[in-house]
N, CA, C and O atoms as CSV, one atom per row, in Angstrom:
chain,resi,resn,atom,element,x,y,z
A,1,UNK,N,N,222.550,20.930,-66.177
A,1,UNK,CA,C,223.382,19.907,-65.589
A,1,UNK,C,C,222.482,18.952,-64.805
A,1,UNK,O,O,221.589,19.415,-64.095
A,2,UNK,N,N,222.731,17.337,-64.930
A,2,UNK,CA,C,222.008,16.405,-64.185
A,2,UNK,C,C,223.448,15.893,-63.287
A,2,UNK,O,O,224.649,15.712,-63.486
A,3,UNK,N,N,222.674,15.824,-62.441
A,3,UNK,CA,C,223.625,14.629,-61.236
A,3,UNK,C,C,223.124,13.157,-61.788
A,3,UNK,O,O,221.965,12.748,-61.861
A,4,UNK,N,N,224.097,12.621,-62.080
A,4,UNK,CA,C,224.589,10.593,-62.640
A,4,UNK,C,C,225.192,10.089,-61.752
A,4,UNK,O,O,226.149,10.640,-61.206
A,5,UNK,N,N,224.694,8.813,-61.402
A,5,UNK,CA,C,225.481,8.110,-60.751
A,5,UNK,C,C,226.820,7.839,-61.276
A,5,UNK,O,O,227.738,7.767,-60.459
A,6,UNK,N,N,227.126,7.639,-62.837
A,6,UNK,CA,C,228.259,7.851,-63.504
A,6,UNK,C,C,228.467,8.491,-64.697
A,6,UNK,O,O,227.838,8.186,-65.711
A,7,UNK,N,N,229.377,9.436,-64.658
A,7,UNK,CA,C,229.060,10.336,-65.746
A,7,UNK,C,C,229.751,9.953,-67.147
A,7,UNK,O,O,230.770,9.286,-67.327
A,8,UNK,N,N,228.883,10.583,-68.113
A,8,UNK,CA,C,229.228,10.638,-69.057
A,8,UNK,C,C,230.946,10.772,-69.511
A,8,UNK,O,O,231.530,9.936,-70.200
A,9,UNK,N,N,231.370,11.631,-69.122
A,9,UNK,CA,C,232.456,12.184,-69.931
A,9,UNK,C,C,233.125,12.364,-68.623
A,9,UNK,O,O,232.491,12.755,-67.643
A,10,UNK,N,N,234.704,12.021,-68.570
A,10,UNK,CA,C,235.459,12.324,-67.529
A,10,UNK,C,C,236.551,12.730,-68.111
A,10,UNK,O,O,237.111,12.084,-68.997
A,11,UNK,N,N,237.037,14.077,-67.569
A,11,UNK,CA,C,238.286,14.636,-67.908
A,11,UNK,C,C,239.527,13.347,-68.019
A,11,UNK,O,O,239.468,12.354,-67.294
A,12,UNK,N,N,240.809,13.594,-69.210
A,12,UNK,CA,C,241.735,12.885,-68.726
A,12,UNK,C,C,242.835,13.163,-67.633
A,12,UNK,O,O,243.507,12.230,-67.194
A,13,UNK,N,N,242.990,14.316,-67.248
A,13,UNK,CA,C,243.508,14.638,-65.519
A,13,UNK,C,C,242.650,14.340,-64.302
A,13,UNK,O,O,241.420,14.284,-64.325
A,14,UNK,N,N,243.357,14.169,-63.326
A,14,UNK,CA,C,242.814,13.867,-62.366
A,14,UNK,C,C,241.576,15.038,-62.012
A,14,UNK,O,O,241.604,16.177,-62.477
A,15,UNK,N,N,240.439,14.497,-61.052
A,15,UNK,CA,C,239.950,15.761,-60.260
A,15,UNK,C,C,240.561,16.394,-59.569
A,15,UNK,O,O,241.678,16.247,-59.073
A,16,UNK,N,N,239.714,17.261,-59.499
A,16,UNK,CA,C,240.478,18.358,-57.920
A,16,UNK,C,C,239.665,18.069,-56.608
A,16,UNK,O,O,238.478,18.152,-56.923
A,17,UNK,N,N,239.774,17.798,-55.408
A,17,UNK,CA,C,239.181,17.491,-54.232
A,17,UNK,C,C,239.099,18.639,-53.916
A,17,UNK,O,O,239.891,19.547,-54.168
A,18,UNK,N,N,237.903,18.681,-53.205
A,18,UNK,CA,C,237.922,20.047,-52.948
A,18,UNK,C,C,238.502,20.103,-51.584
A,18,UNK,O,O,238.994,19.023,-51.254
A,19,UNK,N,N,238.630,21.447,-50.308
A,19,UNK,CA,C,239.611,21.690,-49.575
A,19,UNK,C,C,238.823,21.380,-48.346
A,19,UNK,O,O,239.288,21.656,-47.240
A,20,UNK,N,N,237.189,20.597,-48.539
A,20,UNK,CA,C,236.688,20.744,-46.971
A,20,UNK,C,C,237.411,19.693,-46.218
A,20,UNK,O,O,238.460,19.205,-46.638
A,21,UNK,N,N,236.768,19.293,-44.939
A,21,UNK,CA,C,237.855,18.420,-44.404
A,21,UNK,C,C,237.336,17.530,-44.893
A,21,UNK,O,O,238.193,16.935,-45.546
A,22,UNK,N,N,235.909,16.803,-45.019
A,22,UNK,CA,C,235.968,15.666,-45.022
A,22,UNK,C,C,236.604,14.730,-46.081
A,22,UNK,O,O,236.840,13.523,-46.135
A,23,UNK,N,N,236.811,15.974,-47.038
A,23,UNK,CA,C,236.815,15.293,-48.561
A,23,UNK,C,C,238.864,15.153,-48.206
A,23,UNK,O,O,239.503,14.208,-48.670
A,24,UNK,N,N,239.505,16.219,-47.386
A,24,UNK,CA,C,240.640,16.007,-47.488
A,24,UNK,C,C,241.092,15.001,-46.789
A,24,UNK,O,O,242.173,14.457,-47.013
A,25,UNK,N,N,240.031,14.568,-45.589
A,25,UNK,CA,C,240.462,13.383,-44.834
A,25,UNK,C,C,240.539,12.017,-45.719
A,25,UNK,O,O,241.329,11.089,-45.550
A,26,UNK,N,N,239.492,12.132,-46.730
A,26,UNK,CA,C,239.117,10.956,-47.947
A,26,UNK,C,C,240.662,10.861,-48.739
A,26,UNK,O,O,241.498,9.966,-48.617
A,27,UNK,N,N,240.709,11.731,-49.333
A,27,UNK,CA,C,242.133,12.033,-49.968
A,27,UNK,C,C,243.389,11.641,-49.144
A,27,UNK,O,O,244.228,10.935,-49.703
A,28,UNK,N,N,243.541,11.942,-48.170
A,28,UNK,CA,C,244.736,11.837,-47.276
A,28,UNK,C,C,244.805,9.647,-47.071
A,28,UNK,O,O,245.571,8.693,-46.932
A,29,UNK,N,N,243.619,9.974,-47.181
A,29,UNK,CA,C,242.782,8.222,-46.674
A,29,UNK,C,C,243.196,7.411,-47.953
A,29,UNK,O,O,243.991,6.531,-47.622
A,30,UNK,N,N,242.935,7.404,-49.287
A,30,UNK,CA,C,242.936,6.630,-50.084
A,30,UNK,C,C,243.631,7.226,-51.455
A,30,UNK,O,O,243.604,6.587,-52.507
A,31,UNK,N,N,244.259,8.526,-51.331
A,31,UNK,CA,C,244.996,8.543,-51.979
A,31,UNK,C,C,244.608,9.553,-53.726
A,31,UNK,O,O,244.118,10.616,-54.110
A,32,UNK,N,N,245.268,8.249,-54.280
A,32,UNK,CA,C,245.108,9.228,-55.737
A,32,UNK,C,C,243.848,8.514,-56.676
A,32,UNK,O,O,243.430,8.781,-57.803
A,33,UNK,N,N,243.386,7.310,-55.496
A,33,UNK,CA,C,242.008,7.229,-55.665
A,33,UNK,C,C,240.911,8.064,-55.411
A,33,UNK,O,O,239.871,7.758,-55.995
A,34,UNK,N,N,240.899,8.754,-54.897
A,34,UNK,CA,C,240.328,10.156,-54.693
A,34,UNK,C,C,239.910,11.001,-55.959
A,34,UNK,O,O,238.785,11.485,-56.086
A,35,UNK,N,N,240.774,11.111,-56.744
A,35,UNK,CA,C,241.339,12.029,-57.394
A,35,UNK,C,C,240.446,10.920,-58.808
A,35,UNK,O,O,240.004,11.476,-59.814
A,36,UNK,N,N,240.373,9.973,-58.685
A,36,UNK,CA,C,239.693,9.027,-60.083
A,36,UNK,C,C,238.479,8.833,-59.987
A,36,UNK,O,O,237.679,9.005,-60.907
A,37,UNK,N,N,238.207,8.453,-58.860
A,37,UNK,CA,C,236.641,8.278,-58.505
A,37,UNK,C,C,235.510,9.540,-58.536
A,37,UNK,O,O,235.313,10.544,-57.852
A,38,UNK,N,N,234.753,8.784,-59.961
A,38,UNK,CA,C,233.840,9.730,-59.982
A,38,UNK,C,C,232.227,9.282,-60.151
A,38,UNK,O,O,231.339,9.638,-60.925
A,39,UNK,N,N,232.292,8.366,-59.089
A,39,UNK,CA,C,230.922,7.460,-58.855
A,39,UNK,C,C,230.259,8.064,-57.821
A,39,UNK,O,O,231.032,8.265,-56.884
A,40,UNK,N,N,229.015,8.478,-57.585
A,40,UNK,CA,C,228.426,9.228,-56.712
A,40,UNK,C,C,227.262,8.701,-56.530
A,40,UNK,O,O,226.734,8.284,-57.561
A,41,UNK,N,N,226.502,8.540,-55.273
A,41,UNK,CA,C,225.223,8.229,-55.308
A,41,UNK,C,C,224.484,9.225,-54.517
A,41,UNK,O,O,224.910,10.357,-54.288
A,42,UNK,N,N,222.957,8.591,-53.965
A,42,UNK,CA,C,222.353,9.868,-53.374
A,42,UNK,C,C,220.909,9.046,-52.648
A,42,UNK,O,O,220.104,8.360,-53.278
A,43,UNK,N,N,220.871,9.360,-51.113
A,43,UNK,CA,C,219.658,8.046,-51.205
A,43,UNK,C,C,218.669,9.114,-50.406
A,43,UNK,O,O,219.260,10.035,-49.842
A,44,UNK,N,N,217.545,9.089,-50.325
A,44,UNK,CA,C,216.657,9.760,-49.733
A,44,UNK,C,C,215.984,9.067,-49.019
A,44,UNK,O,O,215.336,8.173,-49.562
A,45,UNK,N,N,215.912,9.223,-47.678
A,45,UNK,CA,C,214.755,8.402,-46.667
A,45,UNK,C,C,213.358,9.563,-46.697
A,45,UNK,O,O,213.581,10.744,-46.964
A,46,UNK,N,N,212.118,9.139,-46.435
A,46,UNK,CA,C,211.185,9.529,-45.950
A,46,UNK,C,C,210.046,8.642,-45.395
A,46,UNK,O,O,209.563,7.570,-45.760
A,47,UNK,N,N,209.757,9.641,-44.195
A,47,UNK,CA,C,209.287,8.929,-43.008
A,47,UNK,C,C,207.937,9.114,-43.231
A,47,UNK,O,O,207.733,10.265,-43.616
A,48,UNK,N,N,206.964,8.473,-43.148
A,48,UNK,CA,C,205.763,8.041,-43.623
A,48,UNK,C,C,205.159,7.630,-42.122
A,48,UNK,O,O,205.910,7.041,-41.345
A,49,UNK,N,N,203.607,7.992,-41.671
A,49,UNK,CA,C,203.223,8.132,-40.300
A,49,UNK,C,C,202.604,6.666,-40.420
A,49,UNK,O,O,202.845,5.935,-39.459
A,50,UNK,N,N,201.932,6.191,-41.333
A,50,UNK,CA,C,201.118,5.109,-40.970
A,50,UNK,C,C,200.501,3.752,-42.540
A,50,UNK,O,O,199.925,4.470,-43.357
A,51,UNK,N,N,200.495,3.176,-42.739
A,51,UNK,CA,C,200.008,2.797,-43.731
A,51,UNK,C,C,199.567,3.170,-44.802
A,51,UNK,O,O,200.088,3.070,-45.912
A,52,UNK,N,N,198.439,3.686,-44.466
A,52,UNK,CA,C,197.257,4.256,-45.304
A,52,UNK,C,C,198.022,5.215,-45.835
A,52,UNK,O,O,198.282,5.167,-47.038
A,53,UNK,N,N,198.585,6.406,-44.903
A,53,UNK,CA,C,199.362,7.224,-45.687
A,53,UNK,C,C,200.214,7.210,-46.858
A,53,UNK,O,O,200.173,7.885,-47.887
A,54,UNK,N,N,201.327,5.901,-46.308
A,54,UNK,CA,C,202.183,4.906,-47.472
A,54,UNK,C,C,201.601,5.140,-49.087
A,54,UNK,O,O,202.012,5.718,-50.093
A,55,UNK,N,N,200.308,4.277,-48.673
A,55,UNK,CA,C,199.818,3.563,-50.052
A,55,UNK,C,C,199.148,5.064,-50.834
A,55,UNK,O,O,198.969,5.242,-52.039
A,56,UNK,N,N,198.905,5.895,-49.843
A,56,UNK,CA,C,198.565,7.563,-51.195
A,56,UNK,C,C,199.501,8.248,-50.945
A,56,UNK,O,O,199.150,9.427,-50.988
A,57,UNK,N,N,200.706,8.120,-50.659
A,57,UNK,CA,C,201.809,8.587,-51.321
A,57,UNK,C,C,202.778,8.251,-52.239
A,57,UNK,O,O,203.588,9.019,-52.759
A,58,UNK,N,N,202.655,7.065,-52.414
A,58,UNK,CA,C,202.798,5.898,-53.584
A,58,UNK,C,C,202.338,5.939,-54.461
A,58,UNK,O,O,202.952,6.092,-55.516
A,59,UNK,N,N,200.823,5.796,-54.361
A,59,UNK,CA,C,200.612,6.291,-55.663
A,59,UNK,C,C,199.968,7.817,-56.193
A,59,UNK,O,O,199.164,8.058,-57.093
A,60,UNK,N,N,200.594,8.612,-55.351
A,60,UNK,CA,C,200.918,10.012,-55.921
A,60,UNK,C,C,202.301,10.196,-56.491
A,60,UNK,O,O,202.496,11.214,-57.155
A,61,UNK,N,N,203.444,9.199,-56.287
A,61,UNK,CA,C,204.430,9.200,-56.975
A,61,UNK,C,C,204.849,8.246,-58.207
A,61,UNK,O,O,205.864,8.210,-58.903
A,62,UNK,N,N,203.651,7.479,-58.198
A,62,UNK,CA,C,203.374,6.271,-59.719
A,62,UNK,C,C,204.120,7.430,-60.632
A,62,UNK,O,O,205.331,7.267,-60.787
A,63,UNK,N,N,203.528,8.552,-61.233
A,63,UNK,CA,C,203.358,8.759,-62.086
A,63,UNK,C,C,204.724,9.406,-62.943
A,63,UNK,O,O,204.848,9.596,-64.153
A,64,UNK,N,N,205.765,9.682,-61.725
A,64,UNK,CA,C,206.665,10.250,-61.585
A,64,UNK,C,C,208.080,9.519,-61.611
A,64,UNK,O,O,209.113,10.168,-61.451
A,65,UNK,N,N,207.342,7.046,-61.711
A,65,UNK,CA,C,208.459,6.728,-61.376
A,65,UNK,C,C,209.390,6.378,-63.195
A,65,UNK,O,O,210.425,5.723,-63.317
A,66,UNK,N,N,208.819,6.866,-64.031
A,66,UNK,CA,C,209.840,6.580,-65.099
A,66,UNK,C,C,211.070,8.287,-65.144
A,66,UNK,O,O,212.160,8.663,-65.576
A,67,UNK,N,N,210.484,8.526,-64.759
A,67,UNK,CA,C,211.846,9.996,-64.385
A,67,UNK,C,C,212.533,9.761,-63.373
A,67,UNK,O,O,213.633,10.309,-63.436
A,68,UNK,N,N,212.323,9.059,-62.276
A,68,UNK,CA,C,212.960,9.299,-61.212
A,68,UNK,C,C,213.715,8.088,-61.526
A,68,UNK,O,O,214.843,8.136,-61.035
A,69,UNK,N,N,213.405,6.738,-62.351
A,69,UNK,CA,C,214.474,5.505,-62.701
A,69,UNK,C,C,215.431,6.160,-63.424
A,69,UNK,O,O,216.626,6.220,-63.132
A,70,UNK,N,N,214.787,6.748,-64.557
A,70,UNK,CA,C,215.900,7.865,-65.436
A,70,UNK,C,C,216.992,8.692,-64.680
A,70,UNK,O,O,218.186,8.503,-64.915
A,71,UNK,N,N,216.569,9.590,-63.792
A,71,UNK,CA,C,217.487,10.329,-62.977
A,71,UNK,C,C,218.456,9.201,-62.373
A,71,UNK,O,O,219.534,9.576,-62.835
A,72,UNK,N,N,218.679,8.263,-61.763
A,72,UNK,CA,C,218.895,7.320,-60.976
A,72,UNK,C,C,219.765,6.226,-62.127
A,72,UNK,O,O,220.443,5.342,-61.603
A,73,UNK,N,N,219.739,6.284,-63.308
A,73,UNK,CA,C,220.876,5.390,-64.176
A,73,UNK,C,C,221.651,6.140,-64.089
A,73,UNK,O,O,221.688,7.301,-63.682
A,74,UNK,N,N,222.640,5.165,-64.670
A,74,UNK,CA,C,224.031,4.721,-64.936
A,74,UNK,C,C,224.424,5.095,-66.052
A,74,UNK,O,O,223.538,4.815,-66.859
A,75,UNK,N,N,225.546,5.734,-66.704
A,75,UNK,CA,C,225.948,6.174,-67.859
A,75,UNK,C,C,226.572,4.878,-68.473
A,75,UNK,O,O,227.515,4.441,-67.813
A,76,UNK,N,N,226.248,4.173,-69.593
A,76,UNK,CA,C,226.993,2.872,-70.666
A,76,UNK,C,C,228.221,3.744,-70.295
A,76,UNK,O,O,228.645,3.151,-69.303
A,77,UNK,N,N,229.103,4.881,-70.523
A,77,UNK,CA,C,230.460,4.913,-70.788
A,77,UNK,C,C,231.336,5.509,-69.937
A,77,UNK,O,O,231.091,6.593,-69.408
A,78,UNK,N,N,232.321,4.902,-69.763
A,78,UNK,CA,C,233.504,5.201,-69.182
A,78,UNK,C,C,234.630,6.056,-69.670
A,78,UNK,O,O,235.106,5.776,-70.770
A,79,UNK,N,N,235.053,6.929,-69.083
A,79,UNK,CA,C,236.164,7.714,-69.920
A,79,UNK,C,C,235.852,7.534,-71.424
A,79,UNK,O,O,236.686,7.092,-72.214
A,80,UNK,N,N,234.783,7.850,-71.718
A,80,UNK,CA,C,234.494,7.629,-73.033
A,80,UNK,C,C,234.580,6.545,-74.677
A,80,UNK,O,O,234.704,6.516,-75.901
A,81,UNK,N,N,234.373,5.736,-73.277
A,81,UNK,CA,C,234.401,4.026,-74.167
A,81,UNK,C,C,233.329,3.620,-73.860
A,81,UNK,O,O,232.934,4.174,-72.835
A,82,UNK,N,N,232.202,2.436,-74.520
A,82,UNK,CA,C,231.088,2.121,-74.068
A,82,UNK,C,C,231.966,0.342,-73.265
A,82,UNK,O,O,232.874,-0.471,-73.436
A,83,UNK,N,N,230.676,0.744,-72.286
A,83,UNK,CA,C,231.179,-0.292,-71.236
A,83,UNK,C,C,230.542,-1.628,-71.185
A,83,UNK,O,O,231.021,-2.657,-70.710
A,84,UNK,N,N,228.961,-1.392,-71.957
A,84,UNK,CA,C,227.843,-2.481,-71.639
A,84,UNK,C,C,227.026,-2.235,-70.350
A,84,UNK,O,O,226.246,-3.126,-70.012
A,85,UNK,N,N,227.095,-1.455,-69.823
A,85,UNK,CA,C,226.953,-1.155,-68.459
A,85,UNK,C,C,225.193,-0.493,-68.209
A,85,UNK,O,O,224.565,-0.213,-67.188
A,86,UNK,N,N,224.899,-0.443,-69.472
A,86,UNK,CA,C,223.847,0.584,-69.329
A,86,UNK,C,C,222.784,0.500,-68.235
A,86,UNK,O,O,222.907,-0.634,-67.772
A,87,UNK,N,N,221.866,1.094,-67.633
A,87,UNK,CA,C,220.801,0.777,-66.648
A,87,UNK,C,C,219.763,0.552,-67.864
A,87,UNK,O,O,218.596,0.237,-67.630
């Protein structure tokens, strides 16, 4: 299993929210939009001490950035129609 910002294939019933609060406060909040939305993202900060450091940790991650653009697209389809959407 990969985590997508949008997935491939979406059931035709709604999701299930799950029962923590925050997600029930979301639900209670917006409804049976809740229940459709299945767009997710994911952002990572890291804190870097000084310049120099920056620039060789950069490019210790060159090599790594056509997987990590990959991980990070967008699925072309929607409920299983193509959308044009592709990354």
């Amino acid at each position: 299993m990969l985590a997508l910002g949008t997935p491939p294939r979406i059931p035709g019933s709604p999701g299930v929210v799950t029962p923590a609060t925050r997600n029930g406060a979301i639900k209670s909040q917006f409804g049976g939009i809740a229940t459709e939305h299945y767009l997710s993202g994911l952002h990572v900060y890291v804190g870097i001490e000084d310049d120099e450091s920056g620039v060789a940790a950069l490019n210790e991650l060159r090599r790594w950035l056509p997987t990590l653009n990959a991980c990070g697209s967008n699925s072309p389809y929607w409920r299983g129609h193509e959308t044009c959407f592709n990354s």
